[in-house]
GUTIDREN-155427 format. One record per residue (C-alpha): residue in three letters; x, y, z. Coordinates in steps of 0.05 Angstrom, whole numbers, plus 32768, in hexadecimal, padded with zeros to 4 digits. Each point is the difference from the previous one (the first is absolute). Example, Ala and Ser with C-alpha at 12.3 -4.5 7.8 and 13.67 -1.06 7.14 Angstrom:
<atoms>
Ala80F67FA6809C
Ser801B80457FF3
</atoms>
This chain:
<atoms>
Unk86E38B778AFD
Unk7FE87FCF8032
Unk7FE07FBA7FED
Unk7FBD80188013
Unk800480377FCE
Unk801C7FDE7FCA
Unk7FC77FC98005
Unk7FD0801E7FE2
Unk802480117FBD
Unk80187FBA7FFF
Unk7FB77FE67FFC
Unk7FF380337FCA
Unk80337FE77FD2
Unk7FEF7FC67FC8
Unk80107FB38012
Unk803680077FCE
Unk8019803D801F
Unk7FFC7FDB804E
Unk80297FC67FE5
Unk8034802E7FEA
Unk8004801E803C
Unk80087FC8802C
Unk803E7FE37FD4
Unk802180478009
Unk7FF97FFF8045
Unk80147FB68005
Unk803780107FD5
Unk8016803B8029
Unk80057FD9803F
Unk80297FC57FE4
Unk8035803E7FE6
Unk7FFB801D803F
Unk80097FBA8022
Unk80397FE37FC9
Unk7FCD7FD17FEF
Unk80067FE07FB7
Unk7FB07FFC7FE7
Unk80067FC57FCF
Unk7FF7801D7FBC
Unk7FCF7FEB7FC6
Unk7FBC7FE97FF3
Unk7FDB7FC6802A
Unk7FC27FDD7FE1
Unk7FCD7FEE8031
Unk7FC77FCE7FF0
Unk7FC4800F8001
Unk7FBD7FD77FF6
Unk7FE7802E7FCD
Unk7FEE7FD77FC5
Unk800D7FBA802D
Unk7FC97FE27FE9
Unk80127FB88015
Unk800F80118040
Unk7FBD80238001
Unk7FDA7FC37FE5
Unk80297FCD8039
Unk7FED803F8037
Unk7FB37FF47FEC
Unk7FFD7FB47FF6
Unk801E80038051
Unk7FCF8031800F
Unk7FC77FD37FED
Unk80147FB58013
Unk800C802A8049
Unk7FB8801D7FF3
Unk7FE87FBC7FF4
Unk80247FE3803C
Unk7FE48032802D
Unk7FBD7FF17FF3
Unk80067FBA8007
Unk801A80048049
Unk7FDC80388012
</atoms>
């Protein structure tokens, strides 16, 4: 099966599913490569529920407002 025919069933398949397949093929390659994949779980932040972060984002966003308007 060629990678233009095996496209379109990859877009069918659930997010889930796509994730799953991209860490088998990943993982295939590093065997077929003698490549050690580091093993276990890695947290990423994210700035869901950041809501300082959000609050320091807006206060920026408005003194820059209000120093645009007085140069401009």
């Amino acid at each position: 099966m060629t990678f233009e025919e095996l496209l379109p069933e990859l877009k069918k398949l659930s997010r889930t599913d796509k994730f799953r397949t991209v860490q088998a093929l990943v993982q295939e390659l590093a065997v077929e490569d003698n490549v050690a994949l580091p093993e276990g779980e890695y947290h990423i932040w994210s700035p869901i529920d950041a809501f300082g972060a959000a609050d320091q984002l807006l206060a920026m966003l408005e003194e820059n407002k209000k120093g645009s308007i007085s140069n401009g």
